[in-house]
C-alpha positions in Angstrom: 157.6 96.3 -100.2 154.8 96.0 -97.7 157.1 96.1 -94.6 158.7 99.4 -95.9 154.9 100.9 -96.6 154.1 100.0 -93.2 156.7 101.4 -91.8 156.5 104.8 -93.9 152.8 104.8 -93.1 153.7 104.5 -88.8 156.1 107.6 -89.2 153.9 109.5 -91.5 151.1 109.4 -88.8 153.9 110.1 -86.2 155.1 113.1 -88.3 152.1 114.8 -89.5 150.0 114.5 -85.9 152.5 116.7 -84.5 152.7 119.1 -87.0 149.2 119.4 -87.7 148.3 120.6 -83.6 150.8 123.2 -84.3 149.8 124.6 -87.4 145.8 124.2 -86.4 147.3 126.3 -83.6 148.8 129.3 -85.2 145.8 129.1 -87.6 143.1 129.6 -84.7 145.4 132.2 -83.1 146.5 134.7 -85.9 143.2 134.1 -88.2 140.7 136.7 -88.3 137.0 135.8 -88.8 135.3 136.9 -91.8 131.8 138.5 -91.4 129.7 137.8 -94.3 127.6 140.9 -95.1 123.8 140.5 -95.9 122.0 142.3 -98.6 120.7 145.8 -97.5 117.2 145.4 -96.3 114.9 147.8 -99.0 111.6 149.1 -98.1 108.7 147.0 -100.1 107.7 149.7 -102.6 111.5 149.2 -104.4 111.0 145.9 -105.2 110.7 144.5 -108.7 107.6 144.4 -110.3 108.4 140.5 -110.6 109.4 140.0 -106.9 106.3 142.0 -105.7 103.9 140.0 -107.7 105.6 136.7 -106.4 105.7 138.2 -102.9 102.1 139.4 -102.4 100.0 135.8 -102.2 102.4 134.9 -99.1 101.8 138.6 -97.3 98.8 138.7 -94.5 96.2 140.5 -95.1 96.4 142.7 -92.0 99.5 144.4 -93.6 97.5 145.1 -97.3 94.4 146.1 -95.5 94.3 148.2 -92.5 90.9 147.3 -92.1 91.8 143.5 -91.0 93.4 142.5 -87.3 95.6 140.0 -86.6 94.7 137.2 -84.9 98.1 135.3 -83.7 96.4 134.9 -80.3 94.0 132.5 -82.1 95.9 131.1 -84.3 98.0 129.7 -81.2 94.9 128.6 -79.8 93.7 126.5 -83.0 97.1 124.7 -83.1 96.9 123.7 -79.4 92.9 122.8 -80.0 93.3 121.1 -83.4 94.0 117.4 -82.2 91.0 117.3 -80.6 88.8 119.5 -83.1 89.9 116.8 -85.7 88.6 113.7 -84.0 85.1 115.9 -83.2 85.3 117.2 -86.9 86.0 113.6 -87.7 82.9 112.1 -85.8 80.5 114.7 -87.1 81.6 114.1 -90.9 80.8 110.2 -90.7 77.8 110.7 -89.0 76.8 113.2 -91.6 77.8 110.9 -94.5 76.2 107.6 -93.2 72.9 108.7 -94.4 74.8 110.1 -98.0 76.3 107.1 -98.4 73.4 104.9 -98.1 71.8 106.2 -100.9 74.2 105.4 -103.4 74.3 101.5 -102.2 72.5 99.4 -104.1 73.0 101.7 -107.0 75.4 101.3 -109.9 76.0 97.7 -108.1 77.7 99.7 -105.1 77.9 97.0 -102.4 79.5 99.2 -99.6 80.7 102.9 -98.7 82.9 103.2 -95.5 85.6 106.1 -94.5 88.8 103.4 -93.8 90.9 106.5 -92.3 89.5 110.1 -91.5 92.0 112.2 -90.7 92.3 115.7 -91.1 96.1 116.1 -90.4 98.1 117.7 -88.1 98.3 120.8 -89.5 95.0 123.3 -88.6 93.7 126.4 -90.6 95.4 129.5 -90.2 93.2 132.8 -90.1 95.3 135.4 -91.9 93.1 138.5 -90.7 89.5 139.2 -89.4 87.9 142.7 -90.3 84.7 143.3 -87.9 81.5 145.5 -88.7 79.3 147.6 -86.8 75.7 147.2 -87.4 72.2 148.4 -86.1 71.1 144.8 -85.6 71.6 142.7 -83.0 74.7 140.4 -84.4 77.8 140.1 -84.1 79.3 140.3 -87.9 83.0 139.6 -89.1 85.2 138.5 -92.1 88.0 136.2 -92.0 90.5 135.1 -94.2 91.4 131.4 -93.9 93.6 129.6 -95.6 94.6 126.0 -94.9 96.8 123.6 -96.7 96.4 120.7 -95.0 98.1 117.1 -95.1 94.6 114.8 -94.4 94.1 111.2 -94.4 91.4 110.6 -95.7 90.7 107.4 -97.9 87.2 106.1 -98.3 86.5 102.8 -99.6 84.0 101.5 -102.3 82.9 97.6 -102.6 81.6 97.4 -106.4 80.8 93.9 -107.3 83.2 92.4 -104.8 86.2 95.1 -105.4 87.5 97.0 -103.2 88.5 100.2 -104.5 89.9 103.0 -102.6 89.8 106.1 -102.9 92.1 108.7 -101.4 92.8 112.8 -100.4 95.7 114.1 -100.9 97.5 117.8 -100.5 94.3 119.4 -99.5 94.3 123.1 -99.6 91.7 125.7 -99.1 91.9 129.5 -99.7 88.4 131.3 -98.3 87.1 134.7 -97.6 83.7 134.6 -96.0 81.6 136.3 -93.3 80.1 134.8 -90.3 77.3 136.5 -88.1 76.3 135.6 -84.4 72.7 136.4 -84.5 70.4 137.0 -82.8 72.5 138.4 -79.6 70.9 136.9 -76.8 71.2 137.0 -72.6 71.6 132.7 -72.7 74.9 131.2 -73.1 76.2 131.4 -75.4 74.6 134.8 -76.1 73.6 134.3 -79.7 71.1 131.6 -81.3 72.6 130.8 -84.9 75.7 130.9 -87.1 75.2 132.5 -90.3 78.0 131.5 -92.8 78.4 132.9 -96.2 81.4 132.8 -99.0 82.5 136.7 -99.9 84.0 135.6 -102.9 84.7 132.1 -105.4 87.1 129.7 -102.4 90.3 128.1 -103.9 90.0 124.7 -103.6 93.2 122.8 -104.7 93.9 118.5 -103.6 94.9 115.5 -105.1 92.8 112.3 -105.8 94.3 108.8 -105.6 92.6 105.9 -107.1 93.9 102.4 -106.8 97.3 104.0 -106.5 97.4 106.5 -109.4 97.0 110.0 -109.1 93.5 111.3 -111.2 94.4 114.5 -111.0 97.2 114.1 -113.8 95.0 113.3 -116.2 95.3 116.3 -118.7 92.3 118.5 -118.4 90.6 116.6 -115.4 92.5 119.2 -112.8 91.1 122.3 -114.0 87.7 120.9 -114.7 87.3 119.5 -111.3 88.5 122.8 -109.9 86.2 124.8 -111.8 83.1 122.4 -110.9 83.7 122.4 -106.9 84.0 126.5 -107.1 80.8 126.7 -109.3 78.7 124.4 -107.1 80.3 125.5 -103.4 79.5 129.2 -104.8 76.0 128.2 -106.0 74.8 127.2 -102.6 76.9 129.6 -100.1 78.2 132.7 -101.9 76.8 135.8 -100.4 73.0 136.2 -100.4 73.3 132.2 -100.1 74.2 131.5 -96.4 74.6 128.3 -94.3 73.3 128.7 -90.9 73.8 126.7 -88.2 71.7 126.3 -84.9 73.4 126.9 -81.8 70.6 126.4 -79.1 67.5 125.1 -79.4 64.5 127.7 -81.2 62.1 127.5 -77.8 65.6 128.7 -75.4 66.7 131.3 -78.3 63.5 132.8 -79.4 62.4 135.9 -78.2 58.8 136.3 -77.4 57.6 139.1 -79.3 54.2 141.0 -79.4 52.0 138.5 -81.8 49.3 140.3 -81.4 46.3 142.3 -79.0 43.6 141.2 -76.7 40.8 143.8 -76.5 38.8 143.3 -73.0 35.9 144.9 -72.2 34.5 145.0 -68.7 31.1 145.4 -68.5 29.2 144.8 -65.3 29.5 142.7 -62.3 26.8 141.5 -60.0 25.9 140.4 -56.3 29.8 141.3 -55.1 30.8 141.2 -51.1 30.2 143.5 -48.5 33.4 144.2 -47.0 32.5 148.0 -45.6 31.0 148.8 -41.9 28.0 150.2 -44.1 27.3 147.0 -46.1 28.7 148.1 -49.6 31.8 148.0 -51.2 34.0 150.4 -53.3 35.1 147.6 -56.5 37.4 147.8 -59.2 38.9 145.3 -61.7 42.6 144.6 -61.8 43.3 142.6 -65.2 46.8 141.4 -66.5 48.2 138.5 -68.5 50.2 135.7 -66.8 54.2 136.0 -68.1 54.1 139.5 -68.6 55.9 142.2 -66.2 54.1 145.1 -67.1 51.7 147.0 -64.4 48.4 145.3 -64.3 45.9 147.6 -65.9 42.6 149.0 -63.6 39.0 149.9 -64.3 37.8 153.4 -62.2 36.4 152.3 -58.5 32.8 152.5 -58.3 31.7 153.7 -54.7 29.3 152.0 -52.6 28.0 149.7 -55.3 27.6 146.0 -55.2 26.2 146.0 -59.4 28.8 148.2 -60.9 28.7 149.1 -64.2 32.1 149.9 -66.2 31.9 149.3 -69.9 35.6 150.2 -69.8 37.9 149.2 -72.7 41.7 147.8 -72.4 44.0 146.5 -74.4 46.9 143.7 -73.6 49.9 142.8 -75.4 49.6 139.0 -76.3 53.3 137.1 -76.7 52.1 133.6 -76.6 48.4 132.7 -77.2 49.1 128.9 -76.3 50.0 129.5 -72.9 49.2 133.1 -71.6 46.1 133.1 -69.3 43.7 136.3 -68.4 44.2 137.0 -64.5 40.9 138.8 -63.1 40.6 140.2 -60.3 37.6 142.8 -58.0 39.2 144.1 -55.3 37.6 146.8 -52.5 38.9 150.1 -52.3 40.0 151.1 -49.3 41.2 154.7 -47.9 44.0 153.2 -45.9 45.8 149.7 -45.7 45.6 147.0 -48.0 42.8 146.6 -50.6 40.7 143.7 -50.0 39.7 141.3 -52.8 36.1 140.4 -53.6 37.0 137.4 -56.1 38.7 136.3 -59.0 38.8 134.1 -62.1 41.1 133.1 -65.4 40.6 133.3 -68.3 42.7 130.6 -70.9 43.6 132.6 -74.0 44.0 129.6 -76.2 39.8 129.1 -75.8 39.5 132.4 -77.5 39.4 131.7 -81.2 41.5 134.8 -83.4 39.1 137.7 -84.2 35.9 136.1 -82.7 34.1 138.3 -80.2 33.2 136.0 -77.2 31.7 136.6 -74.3 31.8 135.7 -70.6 29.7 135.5 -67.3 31.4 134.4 -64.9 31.6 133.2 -61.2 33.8 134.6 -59.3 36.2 132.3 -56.8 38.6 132.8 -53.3 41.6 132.0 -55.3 43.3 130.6 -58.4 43.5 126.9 -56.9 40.2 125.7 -56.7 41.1 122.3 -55.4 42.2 123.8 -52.3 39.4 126.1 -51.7 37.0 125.6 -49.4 33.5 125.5 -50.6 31.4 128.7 -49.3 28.1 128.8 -48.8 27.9 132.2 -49.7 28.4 133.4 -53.4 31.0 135.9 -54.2 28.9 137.4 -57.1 29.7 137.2 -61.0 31.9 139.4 -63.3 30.8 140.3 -66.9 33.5 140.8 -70.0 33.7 140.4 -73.6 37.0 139.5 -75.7 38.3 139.5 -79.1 42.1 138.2 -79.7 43.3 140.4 -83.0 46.7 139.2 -83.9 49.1 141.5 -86.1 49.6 141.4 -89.6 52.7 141.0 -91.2 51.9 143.4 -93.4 52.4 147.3 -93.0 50.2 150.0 -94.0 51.5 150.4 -97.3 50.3 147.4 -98.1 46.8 147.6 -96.5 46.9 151.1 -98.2 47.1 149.5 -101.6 44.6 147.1 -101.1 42.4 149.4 -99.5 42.4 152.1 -102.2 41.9 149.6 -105.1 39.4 151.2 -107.7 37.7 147.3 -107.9 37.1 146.7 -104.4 33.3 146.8 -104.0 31.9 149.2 -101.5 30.3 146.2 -99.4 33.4 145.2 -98.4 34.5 148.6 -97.9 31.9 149.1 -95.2 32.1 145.6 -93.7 35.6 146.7 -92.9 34.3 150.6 -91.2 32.1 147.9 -88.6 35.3 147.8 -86.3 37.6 150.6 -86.9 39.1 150.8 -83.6 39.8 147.1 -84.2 41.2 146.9 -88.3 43.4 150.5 -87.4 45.0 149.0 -84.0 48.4 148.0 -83.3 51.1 148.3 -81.2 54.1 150.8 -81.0 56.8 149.5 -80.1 59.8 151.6 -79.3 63.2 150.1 -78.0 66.0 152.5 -77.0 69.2 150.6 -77.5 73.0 152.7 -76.7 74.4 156.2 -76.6 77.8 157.4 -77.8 79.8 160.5 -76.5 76.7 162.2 -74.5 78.4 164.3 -72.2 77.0 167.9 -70.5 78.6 171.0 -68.2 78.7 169.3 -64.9 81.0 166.8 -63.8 78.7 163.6 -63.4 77.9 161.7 -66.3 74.5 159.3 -65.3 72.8 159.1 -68.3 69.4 157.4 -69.0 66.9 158.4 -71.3 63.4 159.4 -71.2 60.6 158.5 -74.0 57.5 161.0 -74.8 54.4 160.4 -77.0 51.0 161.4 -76.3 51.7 162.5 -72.9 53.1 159.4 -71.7 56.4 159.6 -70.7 58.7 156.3 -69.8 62.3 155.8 -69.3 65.0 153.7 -69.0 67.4 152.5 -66.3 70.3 155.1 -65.0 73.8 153.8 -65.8 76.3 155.6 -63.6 79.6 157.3 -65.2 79.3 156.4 -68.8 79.5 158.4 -71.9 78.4 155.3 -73.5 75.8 153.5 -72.2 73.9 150.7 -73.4 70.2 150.4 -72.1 68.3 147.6 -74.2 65.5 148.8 -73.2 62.0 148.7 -75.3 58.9 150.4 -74.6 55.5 149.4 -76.1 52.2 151.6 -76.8 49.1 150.3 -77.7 47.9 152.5 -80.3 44.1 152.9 -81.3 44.9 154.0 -84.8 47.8 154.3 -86.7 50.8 157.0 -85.8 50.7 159.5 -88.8 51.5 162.7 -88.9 53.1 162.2 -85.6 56.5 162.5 -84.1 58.0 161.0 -81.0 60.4 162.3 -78.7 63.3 160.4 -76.7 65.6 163.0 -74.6 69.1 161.6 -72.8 69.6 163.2 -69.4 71.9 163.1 -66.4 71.4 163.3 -63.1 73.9 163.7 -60.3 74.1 161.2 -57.4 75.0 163.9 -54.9 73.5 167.2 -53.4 73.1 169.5 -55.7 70.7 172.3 -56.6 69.8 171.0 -60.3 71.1 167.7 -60.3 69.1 167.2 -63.3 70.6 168.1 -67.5 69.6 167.1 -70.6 72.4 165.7 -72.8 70.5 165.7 -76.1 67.5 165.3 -77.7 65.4 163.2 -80.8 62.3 164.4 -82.7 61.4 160.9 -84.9 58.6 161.4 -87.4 56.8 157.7 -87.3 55.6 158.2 -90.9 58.1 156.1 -91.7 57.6 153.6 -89.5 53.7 152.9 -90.8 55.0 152.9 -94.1 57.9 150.7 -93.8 56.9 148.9 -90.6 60.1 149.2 -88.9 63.4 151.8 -88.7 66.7 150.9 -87.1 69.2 154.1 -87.1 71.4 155.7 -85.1 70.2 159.8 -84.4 72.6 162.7 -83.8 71.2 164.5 -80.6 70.5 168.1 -80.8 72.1 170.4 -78.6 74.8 168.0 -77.9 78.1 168.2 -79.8 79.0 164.7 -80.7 76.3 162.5 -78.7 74.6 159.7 -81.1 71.5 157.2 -79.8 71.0 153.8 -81.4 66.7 154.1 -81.9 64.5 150.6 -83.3 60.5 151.3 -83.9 58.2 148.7 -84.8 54.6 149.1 -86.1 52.8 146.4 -86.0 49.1 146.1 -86.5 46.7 143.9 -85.9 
């Protein structure tokens, strides 16, 4: 029986191979291939109620909200980045957690706390849209969506009373909408000072927790509990007003100086000054600024052939640092033609002059600012007499000081101690910075717009920017103000000029009138103004009152 199976079993395979190539043959010749036919594509708005509902968690944001851009361009960029942003994410967690995790040892007989792996996976956040806003301040202000489910490695370990117990995340996944601003905007890489992080709405926080093997998050009740808790508590401390900001460079580099405050000088008299005329007199004048500053140094009038000159001339300076800023002095000689020759000098330390104390000075004048390199003269180069008073501003506007000034139980002695220095209690400073322009356009061909500031018959401008409808000056002007603004307007006008020969080369492209009532009141206004006599043209305006 087995010899007659083996021998069936040799012809079978003899039989059948042949047969086989020929039908497979016939079969690949004569067969026609059968397409299978897909479903008709449907547009979205026929779909089931069901489907839609299923489908809408899983579609990007960009395509439900016109108002949000994709970003694939970045997302390409975090999955190329991410192996190295996890092991710098990595490092900064356990350094941040060190000092956490020492308080809790010695506690509740905790012996130990120690990350055994920290991982956060190999698969980064993805940003599902970013929607960007256009503000008056100076910030850079946008909304992502993120979403990240994540497969980290993260298992800590606990030593309690000699056990080890380990504790490990699992199935991370995070669902956020938040907004970020770049602010302040600033001319130093990176160009903005701080990151300023705040939650738009309740995060989705979903993960699993494994201790000594089992799964805690099984435990009926615990899930939804723990959920609820991280939302509350997240939302608590960084749902919008709440923010999270984070310092980017270093408060002396991002800091702006601003105006802190005014330095009244008065120049009264000087005495026994150098003869540098053929007739034995001199024609002197003071020239006063403050170091760090790039305004014009401010003059007293000349007084002609006079060696005593009296002034009694008032000035005001803009103070931005009182620690380090130093008066600069200096009597020069008039002279009718060539250079002006200087009589003396001195400096004056800001930082010895307390706040709101009048103090007074006599002093000697010198060659030059480095004394240790001067060479002693025998002959004197006479002295220069000032008073000062450093007023710094108030936080406060003039509402405020309105209210306290017209309250119906203030005494009347302190009423009048305040009238003893009006010019000095009503002072402050103006400050007026012209920031961009948008569609300004005239009849002529050239487009050179730059824009020209008028109050009280001064007038200032900015910078030209050639062939622009849109420029952006950043520009601020400042005007130290006796008494306060009201009842007053100020005027900014955008105009052209052409580069070329022409007859007029100059055209207005618009115009502002901006009552400052507002601005006492308020302190400060940042809006954008429609131009008159321009058709679509916009300028970006910020006034400060500040008062001292």
């Amino acid at each position: 029986m087995g010899f007659f199976g083996s021998v069936l079993g040799i012809l079978g395979f003899a039989i059948g191979i042949p047969i086989g190539i020929i039908v497979g043959f016939f079969f690949f010749i004569y067969s026609q291939p059968s397409h299978e036919e897909y479903p008709p594509a449907r547009p979205l708005v026929e779909t089931s109620i069901t489907l839609l509902l299923d489908l809408l968690p899983d579609i990007p944001l960009w395509m439900k909200n016109p108002d949000y851009e994709r970003v694939d361009w970045f997302n390409r960029f975090l999955s190329y980045m991410w192996p190295y942003l996890d092991k710098a994410v990595c490092e900064i967690i356990r350094s941040s957690a060190q000092p956490i995790f020492a308080d809790y040892i010695g506690t509740f007989c905790i012996e130990s706390i120690e990350f055994e792996k920290l991982s956060l996976g190999s698969l980064p956040p993805t940003v599902h849209g970013i929607k960007f806003y256009e503000t008056n301040e100076k910030e850079l202000l946008f909304e992502p969506s993120i979403k990240w489910a994540g497969n980290p490695n993260i298992v800590l370990v606990i030593k309690l009373m000699s056990l080890r117990i380990k504790v490990q995340l699992v199935d991370l996944q995070i669902f956020a909408m938040m907004r970020v601003a770049l602010k302040p905007l600033l001319p130093t890489f990176p160009c903005f000072g701080t990151v300023v992080v705040s939650l738009m709405e309740k995060p989705h926080v979903d993960f699993g927790l494994k201790v000594l093997g089992g799964d805690l998050m099984s435990i009926p009740g615990l899930y939804r509990y723990v959920q609820e808790t991280i939302k509350r508590q997240v939302s608590s401390m960084y749902h919008w007003p709440q923010v999270l900001e984070i310092p980017i460079l270093d408060a002396s580099t991002a800091s702006v100086k601003k105006p802190v405050g005014l330095l009244h000088v008065n120049i009264i008299r000087a005495r026994n000054l150098l003869k540098k005329d053929l007739l034995g007199t001199s024609d002197p004048y003071v020239k006063l600024s403050l170091t760090g500053e790039k305004l014009p140094a401010k003059k007293t009038t000349i007084k002609k052939r006079n060696l005593n000159p009296e002034w009694n001339e008032h000035f005001k300076l803009i103070v931005k640092d009182p620690v380090s800023q130093v008066l600069q002095l200096e009597v020069f000689d008039w002279d009718k033609v060539g250079g002006h020759d200087r009589l003396g000098m001195q400096m004056i330390p800001l930082k010895k002059i307390n706040p709101g104390e009048k103090k007074a000075f006599n002093l000697d004048l010198i060659k030059n600012s480095n004394i240790v390199m001067d060479i002693p003269e025998k002959k004197q180069r006479g002295k220069l007499e000032l008073d000062l008073r450093y007023v710094p501003f108030r936080d406060e506007s003039l509402k405020y000081r309105n209210d306290i000034h017209q309250d119906e139980h203030q005494s009347r002695d302190e009423k009048s101690s305040e009238e003893e220095d009006d010019f000095l209690s009503n002072a402050g400073l103006l400050s007026v910075a012209i920031q961009s322009a948008k569609d300004v356009e005239g009849k002529k061909k050239h487009t050179n717009p730059y824009a020209l500031v008028l109050f009280r018959g001064e007038k200032k401008r900015t910078k030209m920017l050639r062939k622009t409808r849109d420029p952006r000056w950043n520009e601020e002007f400042q005007f130290t103000l006796e008494e306060p603004p009201l009842k007053e307007s100020i005027r900014v006008e955008v105009m052209s000029k052409g580069t070329g020969f022409h007859f007029r080369s100059k055209e207005e492209l618009g115009h502002v009138d901006i009552n400052l009532d507002d601005v006492v009141v308020n302190g400060r206004i940042n809006q954008k103004y429609h131009l008159i006599n321009s058709r679509n043209g916009v300028i970006h305006i910020e006034i400060r009152w500040t008062t001292s």
